[in-house]
C-alpha atoms as an extended CHARMM CRD file, in Angstrom:
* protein
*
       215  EXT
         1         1  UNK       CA            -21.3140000000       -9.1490000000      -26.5690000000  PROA      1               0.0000000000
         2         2  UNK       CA            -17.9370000000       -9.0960000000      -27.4000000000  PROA      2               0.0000000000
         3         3  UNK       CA            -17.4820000000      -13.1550000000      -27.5500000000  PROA      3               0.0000000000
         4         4  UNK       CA            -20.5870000000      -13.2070000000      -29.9950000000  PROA      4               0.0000000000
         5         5  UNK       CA            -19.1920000000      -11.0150000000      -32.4640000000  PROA      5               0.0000000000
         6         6  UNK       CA            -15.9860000000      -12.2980000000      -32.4090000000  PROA      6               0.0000000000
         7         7  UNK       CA            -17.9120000000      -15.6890000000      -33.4660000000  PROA      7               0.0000000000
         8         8  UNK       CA            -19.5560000000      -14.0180000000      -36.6160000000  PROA      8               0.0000000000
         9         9  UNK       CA            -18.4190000000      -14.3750000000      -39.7800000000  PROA      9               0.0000000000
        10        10  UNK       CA            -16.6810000000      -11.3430000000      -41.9130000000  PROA      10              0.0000000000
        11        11  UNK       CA            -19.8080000000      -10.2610000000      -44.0200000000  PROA      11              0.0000000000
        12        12  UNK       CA            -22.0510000000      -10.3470000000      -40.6980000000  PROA      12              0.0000000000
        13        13  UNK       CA            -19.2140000000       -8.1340000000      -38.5150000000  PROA      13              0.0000000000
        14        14  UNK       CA            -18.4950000000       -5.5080000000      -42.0400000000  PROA      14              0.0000000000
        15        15  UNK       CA            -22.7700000000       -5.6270000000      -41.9720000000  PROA      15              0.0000000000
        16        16  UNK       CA            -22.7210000000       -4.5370000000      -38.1750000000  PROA      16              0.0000000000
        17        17  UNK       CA            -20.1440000000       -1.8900000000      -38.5750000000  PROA      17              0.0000000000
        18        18  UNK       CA            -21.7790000000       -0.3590000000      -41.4910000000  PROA      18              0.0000000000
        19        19  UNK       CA            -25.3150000000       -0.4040000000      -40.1820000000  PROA      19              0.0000000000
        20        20  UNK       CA            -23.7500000000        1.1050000000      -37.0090000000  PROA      20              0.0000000000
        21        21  UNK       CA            -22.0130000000        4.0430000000      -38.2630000000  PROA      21              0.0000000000
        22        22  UNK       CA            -24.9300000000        4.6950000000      -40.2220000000  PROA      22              0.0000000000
        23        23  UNK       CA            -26.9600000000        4.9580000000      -36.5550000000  PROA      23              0.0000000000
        24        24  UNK       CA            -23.9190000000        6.9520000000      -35.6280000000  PROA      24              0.0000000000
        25        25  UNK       CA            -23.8440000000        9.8060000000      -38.8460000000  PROA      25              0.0000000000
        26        26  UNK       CA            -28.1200000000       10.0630000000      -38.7450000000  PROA      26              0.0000000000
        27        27  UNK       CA            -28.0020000000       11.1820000000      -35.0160000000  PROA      27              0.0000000000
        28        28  UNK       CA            -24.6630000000       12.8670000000      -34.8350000000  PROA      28              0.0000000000
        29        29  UNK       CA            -23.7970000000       14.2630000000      -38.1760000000  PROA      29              0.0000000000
        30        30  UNK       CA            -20.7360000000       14.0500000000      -40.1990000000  PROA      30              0.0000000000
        31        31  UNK       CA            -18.0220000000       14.5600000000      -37.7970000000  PROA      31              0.0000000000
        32        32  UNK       CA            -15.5100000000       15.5090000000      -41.2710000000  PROA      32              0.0000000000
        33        33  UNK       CA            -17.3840000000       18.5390000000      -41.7960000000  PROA      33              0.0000000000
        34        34  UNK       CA            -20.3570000000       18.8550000000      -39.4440000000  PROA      34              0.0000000000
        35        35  UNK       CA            -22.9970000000       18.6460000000      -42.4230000000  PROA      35              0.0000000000
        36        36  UNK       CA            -25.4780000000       15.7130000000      -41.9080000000  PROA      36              0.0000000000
        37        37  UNK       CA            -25.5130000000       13.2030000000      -44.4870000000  PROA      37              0.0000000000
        38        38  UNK       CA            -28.4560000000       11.1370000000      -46.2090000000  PROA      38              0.0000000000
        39        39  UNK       CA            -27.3580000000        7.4550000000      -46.3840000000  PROA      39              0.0000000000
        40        40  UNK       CA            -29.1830000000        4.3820000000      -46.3180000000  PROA      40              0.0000000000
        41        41  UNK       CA            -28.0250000000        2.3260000000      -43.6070000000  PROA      41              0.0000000000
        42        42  UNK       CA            -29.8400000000       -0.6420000000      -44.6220000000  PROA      42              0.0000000000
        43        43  UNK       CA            -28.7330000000       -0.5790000000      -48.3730000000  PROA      43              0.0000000000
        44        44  UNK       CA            -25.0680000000       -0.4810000000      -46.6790000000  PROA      44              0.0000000000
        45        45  UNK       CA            -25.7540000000       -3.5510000000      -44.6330000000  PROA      45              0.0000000000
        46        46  UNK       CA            -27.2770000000       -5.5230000000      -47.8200000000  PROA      46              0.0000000000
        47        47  UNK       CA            -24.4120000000       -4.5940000000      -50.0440000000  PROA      47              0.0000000000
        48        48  UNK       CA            -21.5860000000       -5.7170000000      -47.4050000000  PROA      48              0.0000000000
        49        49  UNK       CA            -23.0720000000       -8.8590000000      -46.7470000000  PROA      49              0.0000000000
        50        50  UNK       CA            -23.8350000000      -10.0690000000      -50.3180000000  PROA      50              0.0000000000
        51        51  UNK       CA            -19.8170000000       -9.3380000000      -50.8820000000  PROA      51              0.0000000000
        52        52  UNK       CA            -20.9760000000       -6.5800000000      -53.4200000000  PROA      52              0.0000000000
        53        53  UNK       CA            -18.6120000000       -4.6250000000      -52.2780000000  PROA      53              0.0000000000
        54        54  UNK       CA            -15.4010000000       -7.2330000000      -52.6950000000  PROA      54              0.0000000000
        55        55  UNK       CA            -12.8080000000       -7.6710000000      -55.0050000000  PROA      55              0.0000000000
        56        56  UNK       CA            -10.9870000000      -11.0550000000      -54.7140000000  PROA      56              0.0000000000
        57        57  UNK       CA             -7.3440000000      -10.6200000000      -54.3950000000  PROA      57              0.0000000000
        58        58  UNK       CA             -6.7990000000      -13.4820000000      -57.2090000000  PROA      58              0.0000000000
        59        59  UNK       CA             -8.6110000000      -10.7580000000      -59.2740000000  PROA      59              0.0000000000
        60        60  UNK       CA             -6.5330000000       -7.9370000000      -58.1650000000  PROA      60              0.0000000000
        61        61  UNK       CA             -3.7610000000      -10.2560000000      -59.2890000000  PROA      61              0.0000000000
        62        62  UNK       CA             -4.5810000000      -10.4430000000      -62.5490000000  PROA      62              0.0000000000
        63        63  UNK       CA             -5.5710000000       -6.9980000000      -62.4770000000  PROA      63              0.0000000000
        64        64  UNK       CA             -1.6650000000       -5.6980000000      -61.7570000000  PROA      64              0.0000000000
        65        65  UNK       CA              0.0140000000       -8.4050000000      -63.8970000000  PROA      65              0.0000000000
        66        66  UNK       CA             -1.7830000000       -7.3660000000      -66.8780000000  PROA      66              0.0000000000
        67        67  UNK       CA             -1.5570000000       -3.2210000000      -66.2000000000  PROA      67              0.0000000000
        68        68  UNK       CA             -4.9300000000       -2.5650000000      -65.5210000000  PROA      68              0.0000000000
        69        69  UNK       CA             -5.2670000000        1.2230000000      -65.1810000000  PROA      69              0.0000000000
        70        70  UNK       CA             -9.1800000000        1.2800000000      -64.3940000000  PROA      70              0.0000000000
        71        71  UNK       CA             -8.6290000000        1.1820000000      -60.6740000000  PROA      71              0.0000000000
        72        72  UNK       CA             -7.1220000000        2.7430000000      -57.8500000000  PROA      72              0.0000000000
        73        73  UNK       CA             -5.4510000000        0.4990000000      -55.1050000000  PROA      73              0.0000000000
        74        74  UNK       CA             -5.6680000000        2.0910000000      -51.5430000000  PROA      74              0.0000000000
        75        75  UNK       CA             -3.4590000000        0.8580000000      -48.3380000000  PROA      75              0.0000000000
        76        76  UNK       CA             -4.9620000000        2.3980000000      -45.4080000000  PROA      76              0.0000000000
        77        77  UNK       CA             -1.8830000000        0.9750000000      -43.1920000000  PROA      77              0.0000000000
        78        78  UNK       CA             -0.1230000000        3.3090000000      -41.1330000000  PROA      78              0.0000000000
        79        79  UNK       CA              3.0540000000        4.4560000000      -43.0070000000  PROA      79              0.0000000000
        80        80  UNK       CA              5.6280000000        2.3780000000      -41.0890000000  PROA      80              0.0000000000
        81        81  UNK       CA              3.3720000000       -0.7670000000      -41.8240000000  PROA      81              0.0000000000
        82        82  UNK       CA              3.3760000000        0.2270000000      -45.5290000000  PROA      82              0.0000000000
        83        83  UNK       CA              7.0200000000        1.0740000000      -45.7810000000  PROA      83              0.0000000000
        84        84  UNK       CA              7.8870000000       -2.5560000000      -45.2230000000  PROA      84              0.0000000000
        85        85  UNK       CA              5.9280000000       -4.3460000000      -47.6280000000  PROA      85              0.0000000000
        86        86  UNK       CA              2.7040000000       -3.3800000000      -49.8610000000  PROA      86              0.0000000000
        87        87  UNK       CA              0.6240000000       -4.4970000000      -52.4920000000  PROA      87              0.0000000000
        88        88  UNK       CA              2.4620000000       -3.1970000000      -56.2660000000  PROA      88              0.0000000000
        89        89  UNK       CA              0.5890000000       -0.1660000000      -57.3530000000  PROA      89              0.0000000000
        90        90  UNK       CA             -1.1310000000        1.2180000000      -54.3180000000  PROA      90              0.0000000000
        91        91  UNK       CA             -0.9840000000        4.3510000000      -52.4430000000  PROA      91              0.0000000000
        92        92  UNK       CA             -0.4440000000        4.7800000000      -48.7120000000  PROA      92              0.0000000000
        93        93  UNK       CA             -3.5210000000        7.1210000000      -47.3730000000  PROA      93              0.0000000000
        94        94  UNK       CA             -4.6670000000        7.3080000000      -43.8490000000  PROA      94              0.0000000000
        95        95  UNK       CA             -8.3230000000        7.0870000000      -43.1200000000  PROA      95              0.0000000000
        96        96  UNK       CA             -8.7850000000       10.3070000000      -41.3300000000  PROA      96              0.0000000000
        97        97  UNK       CA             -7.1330000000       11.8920000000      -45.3090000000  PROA      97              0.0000000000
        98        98  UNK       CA             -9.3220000000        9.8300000000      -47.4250000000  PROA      98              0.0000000000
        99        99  UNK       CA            -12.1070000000       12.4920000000      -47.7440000000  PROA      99              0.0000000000
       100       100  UNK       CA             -9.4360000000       14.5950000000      -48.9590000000  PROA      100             0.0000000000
       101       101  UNK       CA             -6.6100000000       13.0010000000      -50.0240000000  PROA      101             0.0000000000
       102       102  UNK       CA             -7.4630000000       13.7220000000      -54.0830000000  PROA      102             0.0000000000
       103       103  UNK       CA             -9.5110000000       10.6970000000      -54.8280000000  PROA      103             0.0000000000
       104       104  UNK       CA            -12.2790000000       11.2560000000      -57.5510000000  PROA      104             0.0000000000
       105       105  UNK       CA            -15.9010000000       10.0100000000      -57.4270000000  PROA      105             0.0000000000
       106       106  UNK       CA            -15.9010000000        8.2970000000      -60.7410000000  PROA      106             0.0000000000
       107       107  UNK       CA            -12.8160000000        6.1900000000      -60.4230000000  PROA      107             0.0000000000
       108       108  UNK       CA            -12.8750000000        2.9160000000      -59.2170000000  PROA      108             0.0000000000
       109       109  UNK       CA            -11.7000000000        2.6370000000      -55.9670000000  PROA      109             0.0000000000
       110       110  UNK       CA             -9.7460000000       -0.8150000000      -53.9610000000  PROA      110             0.0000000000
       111       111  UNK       CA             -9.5260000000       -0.1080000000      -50.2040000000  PROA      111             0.0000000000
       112       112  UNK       CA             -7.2410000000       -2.6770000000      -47.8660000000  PROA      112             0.0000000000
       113       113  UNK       CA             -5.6680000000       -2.8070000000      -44.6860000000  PROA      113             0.0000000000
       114       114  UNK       CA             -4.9830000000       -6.4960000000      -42.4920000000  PROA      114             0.0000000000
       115       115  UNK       CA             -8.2450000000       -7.6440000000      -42.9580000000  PROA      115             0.0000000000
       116       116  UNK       CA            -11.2860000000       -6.7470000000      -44.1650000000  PROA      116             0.0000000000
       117       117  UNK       CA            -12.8580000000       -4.8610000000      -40.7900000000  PROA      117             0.0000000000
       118       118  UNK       CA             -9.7820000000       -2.3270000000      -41.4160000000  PROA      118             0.0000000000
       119       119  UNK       CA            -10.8570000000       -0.9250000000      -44.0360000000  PROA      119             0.0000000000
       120       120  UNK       CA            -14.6550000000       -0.4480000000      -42.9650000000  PROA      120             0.0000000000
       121       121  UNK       CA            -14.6240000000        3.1570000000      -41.6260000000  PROA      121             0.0000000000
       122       122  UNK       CA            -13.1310000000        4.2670000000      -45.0420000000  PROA      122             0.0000000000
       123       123  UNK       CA            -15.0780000000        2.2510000000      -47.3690000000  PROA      123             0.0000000000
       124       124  UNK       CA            -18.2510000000        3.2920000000      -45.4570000000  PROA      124             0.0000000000
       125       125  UNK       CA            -16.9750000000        7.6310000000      -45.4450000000  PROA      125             0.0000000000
       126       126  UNK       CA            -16.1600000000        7.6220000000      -49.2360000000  PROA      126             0.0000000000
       127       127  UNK       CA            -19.5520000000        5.8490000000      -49.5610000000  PROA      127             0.0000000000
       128       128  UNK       CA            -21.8700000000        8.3310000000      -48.1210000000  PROA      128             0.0000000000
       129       129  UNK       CA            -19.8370000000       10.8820000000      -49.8030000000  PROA      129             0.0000000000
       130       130  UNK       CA            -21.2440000000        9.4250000000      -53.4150000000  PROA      130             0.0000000000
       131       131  UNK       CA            -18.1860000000        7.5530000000      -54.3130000000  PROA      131             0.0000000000
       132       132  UNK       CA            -20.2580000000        4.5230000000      -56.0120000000  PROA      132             0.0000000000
       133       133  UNK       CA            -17.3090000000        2.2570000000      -56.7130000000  PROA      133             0.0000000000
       134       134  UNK       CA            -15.9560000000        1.6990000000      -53.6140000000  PROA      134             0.0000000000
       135       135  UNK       CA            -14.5400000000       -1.7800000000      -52.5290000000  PROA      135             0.0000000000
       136       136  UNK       CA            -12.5890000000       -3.9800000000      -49.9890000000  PROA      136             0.0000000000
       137       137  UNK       CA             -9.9660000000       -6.4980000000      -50.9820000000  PROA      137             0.0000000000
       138       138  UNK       CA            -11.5100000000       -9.4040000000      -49.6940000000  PROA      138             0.0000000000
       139       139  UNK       CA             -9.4960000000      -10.6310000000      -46.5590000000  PROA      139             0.0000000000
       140       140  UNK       CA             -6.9040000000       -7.6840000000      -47.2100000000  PROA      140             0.0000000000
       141       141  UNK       CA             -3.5860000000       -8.4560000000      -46.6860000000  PROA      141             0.0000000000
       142       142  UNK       CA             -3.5070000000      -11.1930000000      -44.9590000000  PROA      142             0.0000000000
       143       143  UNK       CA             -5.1630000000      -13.0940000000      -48.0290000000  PROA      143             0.0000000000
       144       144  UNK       CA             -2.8650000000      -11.4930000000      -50.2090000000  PROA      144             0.0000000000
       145       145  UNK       CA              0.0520000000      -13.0880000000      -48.1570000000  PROA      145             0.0000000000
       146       146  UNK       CA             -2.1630000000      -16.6670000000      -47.9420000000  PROA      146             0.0000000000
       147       147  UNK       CA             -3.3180000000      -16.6760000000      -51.6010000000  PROA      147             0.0000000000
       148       148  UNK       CA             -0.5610000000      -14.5670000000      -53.6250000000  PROA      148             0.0000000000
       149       149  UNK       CA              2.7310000000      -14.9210000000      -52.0500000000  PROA      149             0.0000000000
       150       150  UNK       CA              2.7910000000      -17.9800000000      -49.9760000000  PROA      150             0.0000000000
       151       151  UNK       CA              0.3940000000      -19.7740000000      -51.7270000000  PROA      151             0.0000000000
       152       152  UNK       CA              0.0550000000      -23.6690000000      -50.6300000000  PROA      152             0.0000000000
       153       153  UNK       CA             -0.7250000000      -26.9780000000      -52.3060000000  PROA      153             0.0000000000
       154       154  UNK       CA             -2.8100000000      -29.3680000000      -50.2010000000  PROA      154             0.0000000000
       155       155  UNK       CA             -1.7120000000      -32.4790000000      -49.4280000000  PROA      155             0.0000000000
       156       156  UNK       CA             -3.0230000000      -35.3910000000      -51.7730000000  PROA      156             0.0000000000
       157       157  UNK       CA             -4.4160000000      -32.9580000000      -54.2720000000  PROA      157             0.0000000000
       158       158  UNK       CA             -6.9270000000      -33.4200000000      -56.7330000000  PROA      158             0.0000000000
       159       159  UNK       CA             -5.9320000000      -32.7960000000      -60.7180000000  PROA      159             0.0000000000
       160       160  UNK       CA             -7.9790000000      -29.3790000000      -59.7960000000  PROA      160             0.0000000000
       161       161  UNK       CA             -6.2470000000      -28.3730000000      -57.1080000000  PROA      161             0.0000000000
       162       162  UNK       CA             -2.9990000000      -28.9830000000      -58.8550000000  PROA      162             0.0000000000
       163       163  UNK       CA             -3.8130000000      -27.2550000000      -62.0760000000  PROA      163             0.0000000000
       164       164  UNK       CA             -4.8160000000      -24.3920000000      -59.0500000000  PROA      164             0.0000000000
       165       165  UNK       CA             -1.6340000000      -24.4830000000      -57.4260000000  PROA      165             0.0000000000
       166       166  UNK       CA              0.2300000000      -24.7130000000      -60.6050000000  PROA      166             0.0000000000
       167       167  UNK       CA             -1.4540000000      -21.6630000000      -62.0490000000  PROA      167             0.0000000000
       168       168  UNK       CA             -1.0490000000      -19.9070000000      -58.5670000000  PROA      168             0.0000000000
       169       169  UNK       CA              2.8160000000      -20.9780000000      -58.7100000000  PROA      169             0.0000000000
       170       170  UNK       CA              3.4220000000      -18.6300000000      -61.4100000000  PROA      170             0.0000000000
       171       171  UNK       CA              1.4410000000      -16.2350000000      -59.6440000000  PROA      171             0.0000000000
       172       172  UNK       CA              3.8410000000      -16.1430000000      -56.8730000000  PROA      172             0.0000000000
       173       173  UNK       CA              6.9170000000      -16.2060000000      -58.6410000000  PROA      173             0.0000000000
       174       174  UNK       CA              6.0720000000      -12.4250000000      -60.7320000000  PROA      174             0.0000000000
       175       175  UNK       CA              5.2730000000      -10.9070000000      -56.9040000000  PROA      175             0.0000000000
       176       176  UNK       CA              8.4100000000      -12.5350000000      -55.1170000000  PROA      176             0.0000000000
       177       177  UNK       CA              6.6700000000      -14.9420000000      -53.3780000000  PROA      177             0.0000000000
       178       178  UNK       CA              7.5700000000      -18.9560000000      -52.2840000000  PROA      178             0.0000000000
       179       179  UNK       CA              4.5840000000      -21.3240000000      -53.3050000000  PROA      179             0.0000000000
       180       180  UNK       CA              4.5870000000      -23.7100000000      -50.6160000000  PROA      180             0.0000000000
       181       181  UNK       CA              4.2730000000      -27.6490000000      -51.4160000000  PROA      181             0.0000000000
       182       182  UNK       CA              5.6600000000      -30.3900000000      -50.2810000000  PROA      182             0.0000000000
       183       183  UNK       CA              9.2190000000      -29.5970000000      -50.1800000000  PROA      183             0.0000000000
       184       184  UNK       CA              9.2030000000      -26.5880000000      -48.5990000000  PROA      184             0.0000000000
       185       185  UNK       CA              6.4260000000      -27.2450000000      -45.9450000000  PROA      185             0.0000000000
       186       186  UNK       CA              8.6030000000      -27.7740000000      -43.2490000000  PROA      186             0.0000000000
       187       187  UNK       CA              9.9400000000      -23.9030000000      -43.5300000000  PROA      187             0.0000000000
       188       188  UNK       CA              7.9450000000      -21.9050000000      -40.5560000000  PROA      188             0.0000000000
       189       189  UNK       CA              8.4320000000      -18.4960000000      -41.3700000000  PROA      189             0.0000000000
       190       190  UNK       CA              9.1860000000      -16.7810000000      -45.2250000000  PROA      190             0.0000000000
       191       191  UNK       CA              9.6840000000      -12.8520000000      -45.3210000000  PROA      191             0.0000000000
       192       192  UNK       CA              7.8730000000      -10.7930000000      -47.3970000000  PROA      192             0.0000000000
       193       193  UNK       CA              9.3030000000       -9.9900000000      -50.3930000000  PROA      193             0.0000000000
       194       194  UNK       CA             11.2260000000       -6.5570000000      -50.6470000000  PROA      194             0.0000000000
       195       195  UNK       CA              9.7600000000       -4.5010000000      -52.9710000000  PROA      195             0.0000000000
       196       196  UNK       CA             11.6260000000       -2.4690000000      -55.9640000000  PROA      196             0.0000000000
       197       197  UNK       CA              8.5020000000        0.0490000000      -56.1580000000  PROA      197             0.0000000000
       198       198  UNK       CA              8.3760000000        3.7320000000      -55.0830000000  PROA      198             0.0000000000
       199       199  UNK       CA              6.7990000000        4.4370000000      -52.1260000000  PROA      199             0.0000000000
       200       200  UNK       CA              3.3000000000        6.0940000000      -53.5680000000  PROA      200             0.0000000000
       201       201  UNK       CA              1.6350000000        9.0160000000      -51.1240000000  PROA      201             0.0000000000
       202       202  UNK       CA              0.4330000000       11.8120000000      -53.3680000000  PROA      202             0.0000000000
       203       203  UNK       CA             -2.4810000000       11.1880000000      -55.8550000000  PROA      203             0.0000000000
       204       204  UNK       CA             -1.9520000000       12.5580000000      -59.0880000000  PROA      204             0.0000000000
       205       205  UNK       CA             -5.6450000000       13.9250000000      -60.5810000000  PROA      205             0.0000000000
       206       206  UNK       CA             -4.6620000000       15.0230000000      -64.1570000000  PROA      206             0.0000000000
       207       207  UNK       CA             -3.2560000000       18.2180000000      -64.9140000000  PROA      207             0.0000000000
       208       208  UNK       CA             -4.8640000000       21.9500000000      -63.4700000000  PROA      208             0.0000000000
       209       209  UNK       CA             -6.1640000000       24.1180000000      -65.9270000000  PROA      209             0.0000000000
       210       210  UNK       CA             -3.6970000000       26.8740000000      -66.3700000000  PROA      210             0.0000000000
       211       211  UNK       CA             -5.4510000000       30.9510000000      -65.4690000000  PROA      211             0.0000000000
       212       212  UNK       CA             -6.5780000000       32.9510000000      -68.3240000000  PROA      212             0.0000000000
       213       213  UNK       CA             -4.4150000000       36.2150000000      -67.8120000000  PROA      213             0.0000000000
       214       214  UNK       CA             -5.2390000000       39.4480000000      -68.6610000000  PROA      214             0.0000000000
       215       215  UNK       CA             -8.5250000000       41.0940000000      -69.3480000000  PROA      215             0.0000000000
């Protein structure tokens, strides 16, 4: 069993896991608060593997680079993992704190951990909890290394794939990164780059309406 899922593809594992934990929450309730939750299972599935529920992490990109404030970027990384290196802009929440850590319904949210079966469990919680814009960087952060920092030109390119690389080049450059052609292919290893950014933990919601006081 094991050796056949490890041979599916992401959208078909993400399906699986989301089809499964809606088996688990109809027969054993919500195990964050012991209510049981209507969900549709099957509308899960449909919406994980039509990549519905992705955003690209050229997107996301573009997204930071220009100051987009329409979304909120979540790393679900343990705190040491985060501490070293994260995407600009995101905050550091652990799974078992997403139901609570301050999030709002209507915002749009941007889970990502490693990969894309990482952030599963959390993207599937804040979805039967009515969050409706809920997504998972596609390929998490392992993309974001592949397609953002370390980006690489293939060898004997086409004029598309160089216009590509080119564009990605600059890319690279605003995050830190080393675009990798030719001349630097040799190089086995790069480190991340360090990052200047405060560490971000606490969600800020807006301002609390102060008490009317006295009668």
């Amino acid at each position: 069993m094991k050796e056949k899922m490890m041979k599916l593809s992401g959208p078909k594992k993400l399906a699986i896991i989301a089809f499964s934990l809606g088996l688990i929450a109809m027969f054993a309730g919500d195990p964050y608060d012991n209510v049981y939750t209507k969900i549709n299972s099957k509308e899960l599935a449909i919406s994980t593997l039509n990549n519905a529920d992705k955003v690209q992490v050229k997107d996301l990109a573009d997204w930071i680079i220009t100051q987009r404030a329409d979304f909120r970027l979540i790393d679900l990384r343990s705190e040491d993992e985060f501490g070293k290196y994260f995407i600009p802009s995101a905050y550091n929440i652990s799974p078992v704190k997403i139901l609570n850590s301050g999030l709002m319904k209507n915002e749009k949210i941007i889970l990502y951990t490693d990969d894309n079966s990482g952030s599963a469990q959390a993207w599937y919680m804040l979805k039967t909890k009515g969050f409706q814009s809920v997504y998972i960087l596609d390929g998490g952060l392992n993309a974001w290394k592949d397609q953002i920092i370390f980006p690489k030109l293939a060898k004997d390119p086409t004029n598309e794939q160089l216009t590509e690389f080119n564009k990605m080049k600059e890319v690279s450059i605003h995050f830190g990164g080393v675009p990798q052609s030719e001349t630097n292919e040799t190089v086995k290893e790069f480190k991340m780059p360090e990052l200047k950014a405060p560490v971000q933990t606490t969600l800020t919601t807006g301002k609390k309406k102060k008490k009317r006081e006295g009668c």
